[in-house]
N, C-alpha and C positions, 0 to 999 in steps of 0.2 A: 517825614517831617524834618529830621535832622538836615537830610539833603538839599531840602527848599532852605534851610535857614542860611547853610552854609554858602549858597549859593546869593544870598544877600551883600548888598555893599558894594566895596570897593573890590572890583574885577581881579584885582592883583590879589587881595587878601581872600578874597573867597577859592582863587582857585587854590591859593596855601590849603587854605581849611577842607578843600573838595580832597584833596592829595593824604593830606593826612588821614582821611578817611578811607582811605584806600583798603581795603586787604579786613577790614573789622565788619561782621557780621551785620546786619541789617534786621531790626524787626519788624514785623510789619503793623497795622493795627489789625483789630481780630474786634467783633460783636461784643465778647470778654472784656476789653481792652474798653471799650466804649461805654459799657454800662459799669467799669468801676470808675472810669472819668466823671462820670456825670455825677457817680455817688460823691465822688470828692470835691466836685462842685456844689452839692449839695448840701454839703455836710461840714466844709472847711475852706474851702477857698473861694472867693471872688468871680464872679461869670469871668470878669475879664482876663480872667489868669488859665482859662480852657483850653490854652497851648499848654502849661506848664502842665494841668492835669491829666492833658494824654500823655504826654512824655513820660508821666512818671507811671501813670497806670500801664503803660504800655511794657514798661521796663517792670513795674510790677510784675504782670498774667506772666511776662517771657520769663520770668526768674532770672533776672540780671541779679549778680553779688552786689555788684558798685554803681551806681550813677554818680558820674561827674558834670557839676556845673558851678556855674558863676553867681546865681540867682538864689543871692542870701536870704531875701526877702523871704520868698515863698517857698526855696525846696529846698535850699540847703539850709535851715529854720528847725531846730529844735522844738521852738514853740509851736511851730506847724506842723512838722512830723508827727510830735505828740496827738493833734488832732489826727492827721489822716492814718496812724497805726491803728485804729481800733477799726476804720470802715475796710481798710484793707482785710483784717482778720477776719472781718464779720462776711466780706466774700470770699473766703479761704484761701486769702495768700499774705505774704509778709511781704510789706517795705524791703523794697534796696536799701542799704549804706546809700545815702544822701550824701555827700561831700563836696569839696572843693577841690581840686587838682593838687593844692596845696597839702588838705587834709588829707591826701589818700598815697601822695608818696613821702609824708613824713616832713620833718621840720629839723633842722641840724642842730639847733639850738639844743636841743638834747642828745646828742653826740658827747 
């Protein structure tokens, strides 16, 4: 899924984004992966947001530490977290660190 997004747009910027992706591991989706998306559709998020669900579920099942994204609205959302941490527990696994790029290497201003 990552690959197909990165692969979106403008040809010059996508092959940026295809490049930087280089060399970083790949998950794939799994049945796992699928039935705790649908829970988090079901349970906290918006049909329409069932891209953002598998990402995260996906990143969920594989035990990822950190997801990074831009998508304040819906993953990188405190208020939404809070919802999807209890269905994630409730199929035995923990939430990623949800973050921003920003939030995950630090901010200088506290330097």
């Amino acid at each position: 899924m990552v690959l197909a997004e990165a692969r979106e747009g403008d040809a010059d910027q996508a092959a940026l984004r295809l490049k930087a992706l280089e060399g970083i591991p790949k998950l794939a989706a799994t049945p796992e992966g699928e039935r705790l998306a649908a829970s988090f559709l079901a349970g906290a998020l918006p049909l329409k947001a069932a891209q953002d669900a598998a990402h995260l579920a996906i990143a969920t099942v594989g035990k990822v530490k950190y997801m990074l994204t831009w998508n304040c609205n819906r993953l990188a959302n405190a208020q939404v977290l809070d919802r999807l941490e209890p269905i994630a527990a409730a199929a035995g696994f923990k939430l990623p660190r949800v973050c921003t790029p920003e939030e995950l290497m630090g901010n200088s201003i506290y330097e």
